[in-house]
C-alpha positions in Angstrom: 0.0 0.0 0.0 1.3 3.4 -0.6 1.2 6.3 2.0 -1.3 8.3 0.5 -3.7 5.3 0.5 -2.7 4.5 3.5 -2.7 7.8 5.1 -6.3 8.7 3.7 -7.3 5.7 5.3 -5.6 6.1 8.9 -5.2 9.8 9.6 -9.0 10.0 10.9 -8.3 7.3 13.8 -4.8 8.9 14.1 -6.7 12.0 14.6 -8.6 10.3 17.4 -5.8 9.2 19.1 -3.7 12.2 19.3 -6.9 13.9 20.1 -7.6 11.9 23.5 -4.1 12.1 24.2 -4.0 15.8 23.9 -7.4 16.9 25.2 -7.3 20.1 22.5 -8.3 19.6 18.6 -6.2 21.9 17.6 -2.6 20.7 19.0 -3.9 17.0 18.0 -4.2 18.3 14.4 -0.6 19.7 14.9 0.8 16.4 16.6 -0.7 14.0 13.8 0.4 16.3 11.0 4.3 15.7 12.3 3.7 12.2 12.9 2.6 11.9 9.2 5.8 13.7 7.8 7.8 11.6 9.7 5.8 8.5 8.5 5.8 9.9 4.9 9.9 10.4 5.5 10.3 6.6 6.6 7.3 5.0 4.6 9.4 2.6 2.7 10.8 0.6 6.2 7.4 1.4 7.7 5.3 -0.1 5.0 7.6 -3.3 5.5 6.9 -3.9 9.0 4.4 -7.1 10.4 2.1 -3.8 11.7 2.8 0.1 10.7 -0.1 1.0 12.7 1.2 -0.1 16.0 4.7 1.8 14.4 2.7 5.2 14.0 0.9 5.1 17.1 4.0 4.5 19.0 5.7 7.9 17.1 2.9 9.7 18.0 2.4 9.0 21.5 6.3 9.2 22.2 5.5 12.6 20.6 3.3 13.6 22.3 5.1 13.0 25.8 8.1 14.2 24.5 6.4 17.6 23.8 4.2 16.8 27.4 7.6 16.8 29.0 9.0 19.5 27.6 6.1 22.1 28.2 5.9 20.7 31.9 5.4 24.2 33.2 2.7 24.8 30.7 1.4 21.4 31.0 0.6 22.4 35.3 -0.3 25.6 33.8 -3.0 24.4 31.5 -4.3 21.9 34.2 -5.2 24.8 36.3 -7.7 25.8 33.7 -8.6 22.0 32.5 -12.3 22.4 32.1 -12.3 25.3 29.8 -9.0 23.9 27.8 -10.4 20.6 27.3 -14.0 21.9 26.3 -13.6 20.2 22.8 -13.8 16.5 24.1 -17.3 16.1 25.4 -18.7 16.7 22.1 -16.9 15.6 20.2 -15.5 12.3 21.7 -18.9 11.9 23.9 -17.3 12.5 27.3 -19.1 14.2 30.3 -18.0 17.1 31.5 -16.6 15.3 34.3 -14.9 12.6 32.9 -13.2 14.8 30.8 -11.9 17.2 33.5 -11.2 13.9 35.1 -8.7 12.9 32.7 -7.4 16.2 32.3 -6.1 15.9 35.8 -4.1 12.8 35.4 -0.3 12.7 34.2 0.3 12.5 30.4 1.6 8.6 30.5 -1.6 7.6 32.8 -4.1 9.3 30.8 -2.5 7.9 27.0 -2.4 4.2 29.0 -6.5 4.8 29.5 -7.5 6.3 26.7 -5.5 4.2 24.1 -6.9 1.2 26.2 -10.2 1.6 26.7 -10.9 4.2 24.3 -9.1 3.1 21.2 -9.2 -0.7 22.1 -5.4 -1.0 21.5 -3.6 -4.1 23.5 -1.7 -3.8 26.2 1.5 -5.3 24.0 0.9 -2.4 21.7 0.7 0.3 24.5 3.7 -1.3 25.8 5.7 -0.6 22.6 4.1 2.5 22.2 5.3 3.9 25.3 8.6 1.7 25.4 7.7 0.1 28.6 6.6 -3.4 29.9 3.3 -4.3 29.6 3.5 -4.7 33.4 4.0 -1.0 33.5 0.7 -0.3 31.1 -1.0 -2.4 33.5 -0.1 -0.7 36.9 -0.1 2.9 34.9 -3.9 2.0 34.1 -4.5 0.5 37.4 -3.2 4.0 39.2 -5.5 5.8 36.5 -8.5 4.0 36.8 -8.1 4.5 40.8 -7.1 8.2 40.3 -10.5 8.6 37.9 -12.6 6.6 40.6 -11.9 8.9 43.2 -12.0 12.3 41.3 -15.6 11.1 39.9 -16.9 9.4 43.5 -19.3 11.7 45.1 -17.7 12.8 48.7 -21.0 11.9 51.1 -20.9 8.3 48.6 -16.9 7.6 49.8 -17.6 9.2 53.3 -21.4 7.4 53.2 -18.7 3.8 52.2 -16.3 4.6 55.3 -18.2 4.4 58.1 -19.2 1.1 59.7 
């Protein structure tokens, strides 16, 4: 397959992705357009391998917490004001309001574990090589998330209401 046909066919679940992992349209759009230069760069080697896809993703999700790490002082920043930078991905991904602020407030690595999980039904193997990690670590990283989300979407008088015997 070539990369056009292979781009036309991909970039929308690309788009997805990087748009879950990002929380914001508009830098997703950015992050899957350098993902596709650097696919379109390496195509040849990339077309040749058992499964591109899993290739990509991994490019763009190192990406993405390469540029996560790098803006860590406007990444706290922009946590501050989660619910009103994030305001694209209830409608358009189907998240409430609180889910989405919810995952706002979780670390880059936790919140691509989740949402490329459970979201974008990607394996655990996959995440793994995505994130160059074992797939022990996806599992504990989506463990800590899944607790982290549980508690930030638990009613307090429901968790108080649980603690008393």
């Amino acid at each position: 397959m070539d990369f056009e046909t292979w781009a036309r066919a991909h970039t929308p679940r690309l788009l997805r992705v990087a748009t879950l992992l990002t929380g914001r349209r508009a830098e997703a759009e950015d992050l899957v357009q350098d993902v596709l230069l650097v696919t379109y760069q390496r195509w040849e080697s990339i077309a040749a391998m058992e499964r591109p896809w899993a290739y990509v993703v991994r490019t763009l999700t190192n990406r993405h917490l390469a540029n996560a790490r790098s803006n860590g002082r406007e990444l706290r920043r922009m946590r501050l004001h989660a619910l009103t930078e994030i305001s694209c991905m209830p409608e358009e991904l189907g998240f409430e309001p609180d889910l989405a602020a919810a995952l706002a407030g979780l670390g880059p690595r936790q919140r691509a574990v989740l949402l490329l999980r459970h979201v974008d039904d990607i394996s655990d193997d996959d995440i793994a090589a995505a994130l160059r990690c074992s797939v022990a670590t996806v599992r504990s990283q989506a463990s800590r998330a899944l607790a982290l989300l549980r508690s930030a979407l638990t009613p307090a008088s429901t968790s108080a209401e649980s603690r008393q015997p």
